[in-house]
C-alpha positions in Angstrom: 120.7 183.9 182.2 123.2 183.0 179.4 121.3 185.4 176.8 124.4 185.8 174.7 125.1 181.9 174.9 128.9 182.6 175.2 129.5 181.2 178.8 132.7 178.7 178.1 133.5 179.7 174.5 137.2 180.1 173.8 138.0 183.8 172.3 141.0 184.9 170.7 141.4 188.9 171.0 144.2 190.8 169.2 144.8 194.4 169.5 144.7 195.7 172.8 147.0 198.8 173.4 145.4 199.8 177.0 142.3 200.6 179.0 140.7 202.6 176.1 141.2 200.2 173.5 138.2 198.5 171.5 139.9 194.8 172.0 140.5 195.8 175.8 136.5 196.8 176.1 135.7 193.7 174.1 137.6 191.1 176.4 135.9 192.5 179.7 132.5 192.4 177.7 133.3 188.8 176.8 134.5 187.8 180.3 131.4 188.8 182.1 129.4 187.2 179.3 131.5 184.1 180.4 133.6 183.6 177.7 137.2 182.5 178.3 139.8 185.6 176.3 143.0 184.8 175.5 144.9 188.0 174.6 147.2 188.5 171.7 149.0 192.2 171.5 151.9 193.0 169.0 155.0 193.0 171.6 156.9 192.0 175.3 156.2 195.7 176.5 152.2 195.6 175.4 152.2 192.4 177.1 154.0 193.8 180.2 151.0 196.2 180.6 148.4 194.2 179.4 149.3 191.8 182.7 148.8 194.4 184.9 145.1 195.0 184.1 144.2 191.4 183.6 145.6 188.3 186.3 144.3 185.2 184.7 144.0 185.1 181.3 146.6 184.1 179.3 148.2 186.9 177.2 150.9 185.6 173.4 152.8 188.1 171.5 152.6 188.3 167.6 153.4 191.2 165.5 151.5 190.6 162.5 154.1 192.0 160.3 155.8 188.5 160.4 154.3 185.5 159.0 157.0 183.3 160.9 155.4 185.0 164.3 151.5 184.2 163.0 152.4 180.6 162.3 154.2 180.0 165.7 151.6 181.6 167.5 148.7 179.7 165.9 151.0 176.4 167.0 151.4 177.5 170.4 147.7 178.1 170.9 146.7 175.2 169.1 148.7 172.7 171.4 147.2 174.1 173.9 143.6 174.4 173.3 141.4 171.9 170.8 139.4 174.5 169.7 138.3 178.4 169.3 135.0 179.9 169.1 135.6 183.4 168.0 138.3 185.7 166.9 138.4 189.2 167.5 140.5 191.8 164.9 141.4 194.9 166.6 144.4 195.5 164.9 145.3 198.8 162.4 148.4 200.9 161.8 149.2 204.2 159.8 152.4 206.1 159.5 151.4 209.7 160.3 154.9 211.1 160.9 155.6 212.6 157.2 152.7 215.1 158.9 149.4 216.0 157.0 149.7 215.3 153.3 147.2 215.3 150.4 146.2 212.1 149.6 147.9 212.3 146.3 151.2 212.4 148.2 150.4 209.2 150.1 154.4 208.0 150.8 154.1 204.0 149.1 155.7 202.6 152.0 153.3 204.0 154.9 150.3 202.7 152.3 152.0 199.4 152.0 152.5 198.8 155.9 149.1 200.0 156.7 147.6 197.7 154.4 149.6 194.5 155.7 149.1 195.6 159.0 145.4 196.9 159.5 143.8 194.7 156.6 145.6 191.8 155.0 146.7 190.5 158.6 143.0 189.6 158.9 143.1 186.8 156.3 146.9 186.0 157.3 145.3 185.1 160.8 142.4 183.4 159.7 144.1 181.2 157.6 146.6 180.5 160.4 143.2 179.6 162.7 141.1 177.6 160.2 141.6 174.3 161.5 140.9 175.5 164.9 138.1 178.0 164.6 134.6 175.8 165.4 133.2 175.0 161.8 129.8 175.1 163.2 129.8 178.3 165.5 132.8 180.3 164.8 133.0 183.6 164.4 135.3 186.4 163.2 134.9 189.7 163.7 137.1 192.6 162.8 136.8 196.2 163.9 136.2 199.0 160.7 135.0 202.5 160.4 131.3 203.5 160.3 131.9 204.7 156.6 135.1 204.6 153.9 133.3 206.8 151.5 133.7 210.3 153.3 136.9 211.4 152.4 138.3 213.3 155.6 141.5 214.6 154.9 142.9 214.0 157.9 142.0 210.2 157.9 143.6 210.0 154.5 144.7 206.7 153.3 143.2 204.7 156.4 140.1 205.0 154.7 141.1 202.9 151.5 142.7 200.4 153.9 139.5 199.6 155.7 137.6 199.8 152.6 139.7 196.5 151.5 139.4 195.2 155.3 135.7 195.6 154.4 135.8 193.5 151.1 138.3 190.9 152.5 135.5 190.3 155.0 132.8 189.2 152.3 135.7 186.9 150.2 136.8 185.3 153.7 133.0 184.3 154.3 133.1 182.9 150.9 135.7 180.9 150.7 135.2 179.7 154.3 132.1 178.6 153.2 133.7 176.0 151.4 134.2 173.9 154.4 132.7 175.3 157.6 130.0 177.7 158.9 132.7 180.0 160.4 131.4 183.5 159.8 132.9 187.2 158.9 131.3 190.0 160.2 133.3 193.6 160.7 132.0 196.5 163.6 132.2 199.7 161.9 132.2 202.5 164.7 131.7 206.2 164.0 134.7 208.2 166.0 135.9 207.1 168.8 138.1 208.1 171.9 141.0 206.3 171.6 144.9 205.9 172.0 145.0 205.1 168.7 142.8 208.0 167.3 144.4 210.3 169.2 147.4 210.0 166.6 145.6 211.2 163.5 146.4 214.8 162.8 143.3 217.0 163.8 141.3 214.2 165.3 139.7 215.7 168.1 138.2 218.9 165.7 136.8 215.6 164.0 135.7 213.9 166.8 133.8 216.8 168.1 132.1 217.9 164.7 130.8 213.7 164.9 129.3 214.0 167.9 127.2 217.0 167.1 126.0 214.9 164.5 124.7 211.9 166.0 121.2 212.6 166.4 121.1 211.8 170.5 124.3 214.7 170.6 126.5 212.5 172.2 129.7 210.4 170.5 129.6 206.8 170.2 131.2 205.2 173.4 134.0 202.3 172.5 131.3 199.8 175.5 129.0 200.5 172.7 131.4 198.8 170.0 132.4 196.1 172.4 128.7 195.2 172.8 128.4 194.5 169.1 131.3 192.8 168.8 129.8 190.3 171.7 126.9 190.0 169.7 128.4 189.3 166.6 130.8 186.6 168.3 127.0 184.5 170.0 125.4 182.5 168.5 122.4 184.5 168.9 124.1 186.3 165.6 124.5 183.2 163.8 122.1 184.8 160.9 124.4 187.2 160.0 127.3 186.8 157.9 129.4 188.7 155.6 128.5 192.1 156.9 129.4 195.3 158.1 127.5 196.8 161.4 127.7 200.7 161.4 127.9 201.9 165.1 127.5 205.7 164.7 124.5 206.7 166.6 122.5 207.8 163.4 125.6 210.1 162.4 125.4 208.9 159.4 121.8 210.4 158.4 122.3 213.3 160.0 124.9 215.6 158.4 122.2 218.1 157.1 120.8 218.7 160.8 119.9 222.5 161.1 121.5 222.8 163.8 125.1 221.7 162.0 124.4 223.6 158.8 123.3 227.3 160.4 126.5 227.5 162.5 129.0 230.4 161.7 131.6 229.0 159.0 
């Protein structure tokens, strides 16, 4: 049974670094489901490995830095294929190699790039897509963090960028609204194992602190965020629009759990 009703829709995926990667979860999620993924990763080497786990589906380069590369690779796929259902945003970047720094200290250029790579290249790409994305179905869904309002130090200025991926999702519903039915939706996962997590400075002391707080004990799995982001893709989500799914296994309420609070400082 077709449940998710995405058997033969078209998927564009961007982000996939490897085997632990949301957008690599996502794409196998989508594939069983029946969905037809076309990858997009930021380089020739990414690509290199991404063919190695994946035989069929078609796999395009774009670093997102470059507008030149976003508009060739929206004419590439576009005279190719009449149409895409969804698009998938599993793209972010920080600059950690100044080391831990107070966020006052945030270097301008490391705030700049992470913004144009992990947020604005959202809107870049669905611009580029517009006349290709379905305007009755389509779907866009990018991937944020469960909460940009708890100011970990070592997440530092990540946590504005997302907060301005979150807000670019609720102005790019808007404004597609003005001529399609193309929605914006962002997954917004509590901490995750993953290559690219493993690059924040004291991410695992993080990571296990999170899972202690999720009220089952156990961290959020990235299959978890993949499932969502099916969801979210169907047309069994077509009521929701403009909105921000927190995936943190009810980490978010419990922060005060006794358990947490009476352990040795």
């Amino acid at each position: 049974m077709d449940f998710l009703q995405l058997a033969g829709k078209r998927i564009l995926v961007f982000g996939v670094a490897n085997r632990k990667s949301v957008a690599w979860q996502t794409g196998k999620v989508l594939e069983q489901a029946g969905a037809e993924v076309i990858y997009v990763v930021r380089s020739e080497a990414r690509k290199e490995s991404l063919a190695k786990l994946t035989a069929h589906a078609p796999i395009y380069v774009c670093d997102v830095e470059h507008q030149e590369q976003i508009d060739q690779l929206a004419t590439e796929i576009s005279q190719k294929f009449d149409v895409i259902h969804g698009l998938v945003h599993s793209i972010a970047f920080a600059d950690y190699s100044a080391g831990w720094l107070p966020f006052h200290e945030t270097p301008r250029t490391a705030f700049l790039q992470a913004v144009d790579v992990s947020c604005f290249s959202l809107t870049a790409l669905s611009n580029a897509f517009k006349d290709l994305l379905d305007p009755e179905q389509g779907s866009v869904v990018t991937i944020s963090i469960s909460t940009t309002r708890m100011a970990a130090e070592n997440y530092g200025y990540m946590a504005p960028v997302k907060a301005a991926l979150d807000s670019s999702i609720c102005f790019l519903a808007k404004s597609f609204s003005n001529f399609s039915n193309v929605r914006f939706n962002a997954v917004c996962p509590g901490l995750l194992k993953t290559s690219a997590s493993a690059g924040i400075p004291g991410y695992v002391d993080s990571y296990l602190f999170a899972e202690k707080a999720t009220l089952r004990k156990s961290a959020v799995q990235t299959s978890e965020v993949a499932d969502t982001v099916a969801f979210l893709l169907s047309p069994r989500s077509s009521g929701i629009n403009s909105q921000g799914i927190v995936i943190d296994a009810g980490m978010g309420t419990n922060y005060f759990d006794k358990k947490i609070v009476s352990e040795d400082p």
